[in-house]
C-alpha positions, 0 to 999 in steps of 0.5 A: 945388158943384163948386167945393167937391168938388175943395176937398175932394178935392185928390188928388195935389199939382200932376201926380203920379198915385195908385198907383190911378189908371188910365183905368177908374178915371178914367172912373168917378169922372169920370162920378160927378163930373159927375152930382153936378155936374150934379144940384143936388138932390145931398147934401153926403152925395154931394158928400163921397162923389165928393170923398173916392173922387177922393183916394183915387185919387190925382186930381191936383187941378191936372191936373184942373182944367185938364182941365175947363176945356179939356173944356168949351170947344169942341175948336178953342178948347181946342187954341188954349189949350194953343198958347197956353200954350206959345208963353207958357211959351217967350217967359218962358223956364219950365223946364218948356217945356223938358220938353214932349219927354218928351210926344213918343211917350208911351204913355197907357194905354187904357181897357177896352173896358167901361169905355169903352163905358160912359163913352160911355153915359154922355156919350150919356144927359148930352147927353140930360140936358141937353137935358132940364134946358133945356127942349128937345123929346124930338123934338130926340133926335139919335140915329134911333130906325131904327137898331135895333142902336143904343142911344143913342136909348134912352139918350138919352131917358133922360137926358131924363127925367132932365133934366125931372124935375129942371127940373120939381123945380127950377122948382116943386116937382113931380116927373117925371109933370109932364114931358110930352115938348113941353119944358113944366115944369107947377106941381106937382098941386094947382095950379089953371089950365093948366100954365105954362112955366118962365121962360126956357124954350125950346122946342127 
């Protein structure tokens, strides 16, 4: 699926950025691309919706797609990947090796403070979401519900919620009453016996 969304959203060509494109703008869609991403129950409908507002924005595909791919890696490897890029791209003698000291003290814009709280949010309730969608426990929460003036626990359990509900409408058909907090994915009413664990389930 995500695959087909930047298909049909190819933005900018290469690295050039739309007149529209700033951080507030960026982290918006970037959380809306990750949503449907995540949400295999999406409609080509929303699918469409995220693809055409990333072009509207100017998204430079290519940039993107980078971007991604280095976001899912863990940080030492990702660093390592980019070294290796250059060490590549002198060794071969690419003339835009010869450009990487523009890169030298560039000012990169800073998001607003409520644009960057809620991207955080965001990135908070995703780890919830995910832990949800794999099975694992509500107790596996990484945020202690004691720190009152802290609302990633909540936040958090949210995106656990959501996670079951979709394990559950994945795995049989049910809906969300179904997730009972252990990590188990219950058939759907109406089925008869003791609820059974989704295969390939883990329990924490």
């Amino acid at each position: 699926m995500a695959g087909k969304l930047m298909d049909d959203a190819d933005g900018a060509p290469g690295g050039g950025e739309g007149i529209n494109l700033n951080p507030e703008s960026f982290l918006e869609v970037l959380r809306e691309w990750r949503e449907v991403r995540r949400d295999q129950s999406s409609s080509a409908m929303a699918v469409a919706r995220v693809g055409k507002k990333m072009k509207t924005i100017g998204v430079p595909k290519d940039a993107f797609d980078i971007f991604i791919k280095l976001s899912d890696m863990e940080p030492d490897e990702a660093v390592g990947v980019v070294k290796c890029v250059v060490r590549f791209a002198k060794w071969a003698n690419r003339p835009f090796v010869a450009q990487l000291d523009m890169f030298k003290g560039l000012a990169v814009e800073v998001p607003k403070e409520k644009a960057k709280a809620e991207f955080e949010a965001f990135e908070v309730e995703d780890q919830g979401y995910v832990a949800g969608f794999h099975g694992h426990k509500i107790e596996s929460n990484p945020y202690p519900h004691e720190e009152a003036d802290s609302p990633n626990y909540a936040i958090w359990r949210t995106g656990w919620n959501k996670g079951q509900a979709e394990r559950v409408k994945k795995s049989f058909g049910g809906d969300a009453a179904a997730a009972d907090g252990t990590g188990e994915v219950k058939a759907a009413t109406g089925a008869k016996g003791r609820g059974r664990k989704a295969k390939g389930a883990r329990g924490g």
